[in-house]
Residue frames relative to the residue before (quaternion, step in Angstrom):
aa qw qx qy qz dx dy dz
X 1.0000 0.0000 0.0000 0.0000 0.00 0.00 0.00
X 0.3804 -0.7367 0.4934 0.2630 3.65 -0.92 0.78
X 0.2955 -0.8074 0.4853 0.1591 3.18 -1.23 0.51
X 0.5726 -0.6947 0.4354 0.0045 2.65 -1.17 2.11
X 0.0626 0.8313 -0.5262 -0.1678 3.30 -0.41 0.59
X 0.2450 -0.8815 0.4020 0.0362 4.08 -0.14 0.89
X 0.7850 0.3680 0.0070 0.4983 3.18 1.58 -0.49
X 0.4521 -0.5747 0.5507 0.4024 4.01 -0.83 -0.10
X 0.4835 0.6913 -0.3106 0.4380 3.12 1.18 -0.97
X 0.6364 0.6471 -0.1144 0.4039 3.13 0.11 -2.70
X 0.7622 0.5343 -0.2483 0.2682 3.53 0.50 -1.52
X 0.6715 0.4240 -0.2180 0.5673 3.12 0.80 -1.61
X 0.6058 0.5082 -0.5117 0.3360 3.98 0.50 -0.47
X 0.8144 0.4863 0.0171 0.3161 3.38 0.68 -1.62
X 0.4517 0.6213 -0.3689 0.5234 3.68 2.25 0.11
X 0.3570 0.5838 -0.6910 0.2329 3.84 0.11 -0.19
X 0.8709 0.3354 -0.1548 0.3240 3.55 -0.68 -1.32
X 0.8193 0.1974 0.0490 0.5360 3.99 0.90 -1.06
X 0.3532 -0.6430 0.4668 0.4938 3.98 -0.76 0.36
X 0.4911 -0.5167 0.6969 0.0782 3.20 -2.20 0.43
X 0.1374 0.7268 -0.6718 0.0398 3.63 -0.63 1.04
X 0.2975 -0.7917 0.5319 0.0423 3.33 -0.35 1.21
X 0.0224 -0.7986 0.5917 -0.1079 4.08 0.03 1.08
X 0.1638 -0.7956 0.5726 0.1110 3.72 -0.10 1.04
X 0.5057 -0.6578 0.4745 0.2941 3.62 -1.13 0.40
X 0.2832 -0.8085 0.5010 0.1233 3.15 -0.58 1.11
X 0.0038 -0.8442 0.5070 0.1743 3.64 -0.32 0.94
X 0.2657 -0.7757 0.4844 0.3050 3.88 -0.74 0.39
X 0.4095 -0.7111 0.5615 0.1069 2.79 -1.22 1.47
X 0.4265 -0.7030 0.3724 0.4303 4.11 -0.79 0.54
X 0.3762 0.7078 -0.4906 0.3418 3.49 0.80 0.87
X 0.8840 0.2726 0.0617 0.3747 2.53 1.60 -1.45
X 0.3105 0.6712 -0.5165 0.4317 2.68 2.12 0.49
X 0.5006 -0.6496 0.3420 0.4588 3.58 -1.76 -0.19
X 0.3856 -0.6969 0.4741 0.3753 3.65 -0.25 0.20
X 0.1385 -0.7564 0.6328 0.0909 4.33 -1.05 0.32
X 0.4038 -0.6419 0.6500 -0.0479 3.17 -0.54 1.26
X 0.0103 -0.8179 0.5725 -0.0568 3.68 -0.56 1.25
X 0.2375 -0.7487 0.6007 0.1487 4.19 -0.28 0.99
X 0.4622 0.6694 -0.5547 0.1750 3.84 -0.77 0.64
X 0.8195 -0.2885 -0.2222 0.4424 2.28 -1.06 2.08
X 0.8887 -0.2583 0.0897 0.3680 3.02 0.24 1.78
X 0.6812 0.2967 -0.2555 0.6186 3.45 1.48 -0.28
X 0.5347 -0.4540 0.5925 0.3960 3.35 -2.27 0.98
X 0.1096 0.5918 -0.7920 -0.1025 2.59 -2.14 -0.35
X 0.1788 -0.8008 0.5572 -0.1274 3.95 -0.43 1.64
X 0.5176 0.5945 -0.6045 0.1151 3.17 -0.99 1.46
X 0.8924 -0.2693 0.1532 0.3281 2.77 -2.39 0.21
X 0.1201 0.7291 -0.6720 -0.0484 3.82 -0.62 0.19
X 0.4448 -0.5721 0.6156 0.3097 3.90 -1.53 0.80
X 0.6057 -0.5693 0.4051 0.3808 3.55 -1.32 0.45
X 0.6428 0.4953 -0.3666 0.4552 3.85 -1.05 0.41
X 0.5211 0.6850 -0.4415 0.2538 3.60 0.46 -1.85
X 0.0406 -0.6015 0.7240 0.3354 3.53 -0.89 -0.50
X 0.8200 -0.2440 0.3854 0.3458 3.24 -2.37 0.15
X 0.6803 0.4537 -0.2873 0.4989 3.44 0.02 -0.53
X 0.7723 0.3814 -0.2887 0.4181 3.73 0.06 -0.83
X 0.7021 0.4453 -0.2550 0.4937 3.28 1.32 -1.08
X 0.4735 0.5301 -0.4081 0.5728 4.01 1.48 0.21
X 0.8626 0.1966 -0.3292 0.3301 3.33 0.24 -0.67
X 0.5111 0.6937 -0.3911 0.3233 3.29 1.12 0.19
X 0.6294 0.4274 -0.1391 0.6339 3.35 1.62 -1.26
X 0.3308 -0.7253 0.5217 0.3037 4.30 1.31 0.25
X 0.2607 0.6157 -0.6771 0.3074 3.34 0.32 1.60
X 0.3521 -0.8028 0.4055 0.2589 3.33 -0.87 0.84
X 0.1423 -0.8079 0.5397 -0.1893 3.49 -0.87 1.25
X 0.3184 -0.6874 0.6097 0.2332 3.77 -0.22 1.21
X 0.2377 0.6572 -0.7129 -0.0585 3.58 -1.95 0.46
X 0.1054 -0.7672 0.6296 0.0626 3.56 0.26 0.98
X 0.6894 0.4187 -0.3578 0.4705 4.22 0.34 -0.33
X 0.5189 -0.6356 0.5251 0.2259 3.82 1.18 -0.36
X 0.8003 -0.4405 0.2533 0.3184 3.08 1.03 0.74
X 0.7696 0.4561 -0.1831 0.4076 3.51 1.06 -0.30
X 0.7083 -0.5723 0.1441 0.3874 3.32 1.10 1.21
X 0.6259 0.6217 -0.3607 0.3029 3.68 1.14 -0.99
X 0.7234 0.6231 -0.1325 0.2664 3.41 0.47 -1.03
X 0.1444 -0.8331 0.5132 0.1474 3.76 1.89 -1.10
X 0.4320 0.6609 -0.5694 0.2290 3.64 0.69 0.20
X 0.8870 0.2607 -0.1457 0.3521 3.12 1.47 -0.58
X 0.2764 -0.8129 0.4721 -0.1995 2.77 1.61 2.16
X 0.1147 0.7955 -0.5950 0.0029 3.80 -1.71 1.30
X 0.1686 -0.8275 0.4623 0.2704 3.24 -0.62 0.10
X 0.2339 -0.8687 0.4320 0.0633 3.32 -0.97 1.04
X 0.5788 -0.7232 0.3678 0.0814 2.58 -1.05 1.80
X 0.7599 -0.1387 0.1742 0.6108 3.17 0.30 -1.33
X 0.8972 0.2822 -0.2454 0.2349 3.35 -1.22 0.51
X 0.1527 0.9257 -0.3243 0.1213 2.70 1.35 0.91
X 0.4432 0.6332 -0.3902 0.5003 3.53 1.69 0.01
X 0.6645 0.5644 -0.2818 0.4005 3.57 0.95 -1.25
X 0.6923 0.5261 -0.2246 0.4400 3.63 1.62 0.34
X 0.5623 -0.5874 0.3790 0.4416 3.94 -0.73 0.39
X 0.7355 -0.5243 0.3376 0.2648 2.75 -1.22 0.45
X 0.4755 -0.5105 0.4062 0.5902 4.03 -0.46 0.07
X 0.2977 -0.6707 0.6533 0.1863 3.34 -1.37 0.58
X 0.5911 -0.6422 0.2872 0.3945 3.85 -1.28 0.07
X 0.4343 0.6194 -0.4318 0.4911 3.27 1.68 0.30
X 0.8220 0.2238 -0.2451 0.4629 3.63 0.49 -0.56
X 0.3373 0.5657 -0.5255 0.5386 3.63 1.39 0.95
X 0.8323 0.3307 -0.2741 0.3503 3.42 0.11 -1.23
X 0.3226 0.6721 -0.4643 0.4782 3.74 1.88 -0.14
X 0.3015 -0.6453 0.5356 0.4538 3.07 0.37 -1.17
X 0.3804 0.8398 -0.3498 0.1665 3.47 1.06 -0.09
X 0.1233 0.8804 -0.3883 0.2428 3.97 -0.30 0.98
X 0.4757 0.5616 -0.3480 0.5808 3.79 -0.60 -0.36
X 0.8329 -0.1625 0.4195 0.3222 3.04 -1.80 -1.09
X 0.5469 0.6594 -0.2252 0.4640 3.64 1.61 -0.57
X 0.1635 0.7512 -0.6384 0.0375 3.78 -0.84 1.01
X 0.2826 -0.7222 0.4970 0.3893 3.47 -0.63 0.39
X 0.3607 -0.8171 0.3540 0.2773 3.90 -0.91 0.93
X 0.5390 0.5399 -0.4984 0.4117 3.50 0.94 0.84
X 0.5068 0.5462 -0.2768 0.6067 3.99 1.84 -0.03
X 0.8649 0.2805 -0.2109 0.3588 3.34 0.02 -0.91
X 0.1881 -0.8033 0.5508 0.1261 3.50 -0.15 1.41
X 0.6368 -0.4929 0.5043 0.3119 3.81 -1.77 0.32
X 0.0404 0.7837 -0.6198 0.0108 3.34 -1.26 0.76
X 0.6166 0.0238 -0.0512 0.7853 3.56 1.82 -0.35
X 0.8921 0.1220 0.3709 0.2274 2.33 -1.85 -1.15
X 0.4269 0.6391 -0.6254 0.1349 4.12 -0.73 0.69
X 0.0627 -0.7026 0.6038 0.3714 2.69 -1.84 -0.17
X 0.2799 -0.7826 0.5553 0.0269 3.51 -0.92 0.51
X 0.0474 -0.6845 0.7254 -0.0549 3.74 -1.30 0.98
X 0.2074 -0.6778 0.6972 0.1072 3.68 -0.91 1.62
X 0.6452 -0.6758 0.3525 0.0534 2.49 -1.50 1.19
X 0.6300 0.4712 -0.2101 0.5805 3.23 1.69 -0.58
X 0.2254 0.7627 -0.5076 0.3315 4.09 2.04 0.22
């Protein structure tokens, strides 16, 4: 049976024989979740999003409206955004939205997952 370590405690008991790498769980707190800032027609609209999500999941979850005609999978651009602010607080282009041609201010929101802070205005709002 392998050995589980579960604790700081746990750790120092179980290290004699093998190394110990001790990774605490990291819960987010809604301070610290990022927050997305939606523009349509001209109005905000600000919420919570978990880290990773992309733009798209975190629209349809909160029933913000948001074109995906490919289902999510990058080919289609129906759900084409511009970003407002924070673009840093996002991944990186991926090769789906390279070979879109997509760039500039432009992310597609089913590619571009959450790392802080954005705001964002689809394009089809």
């Amino acid at each position: 049976m392998a050995n589980v370590v579960t604790s700081m405690q746990d750790a120092g008991r179980k290290s004699r024989n093998f190394a110990v790498y001790w990774i605490p769980h990291i819960e987010y707190s809604p301070s610290s979740m990022p927050k997305i800032t939606f523009i349509l027609n001209g109005r905000e609209k600000s919420v919570d999003a978990e880290p990773d999500q992309t733009i798209l999941e975190v629209a349809q979850a909160n029933d913000i409206p948001m074109e995906n005609a490919c289902g999510g999978n990058g080919f289609c651009m129906t759900c084409k955004c511009h970003i407002r602010k924070g673009a840093e607080n996002l991944s990186p282009l991926n090769e789906r939205e390279e070979a879109m041609g997509v760039g500039g201010d432009e992310r597609l929101g089913c590619q571009a997952t959450l790392k802080g802070d954005v705001t964002v205005e689809p394009e089809a709002a």
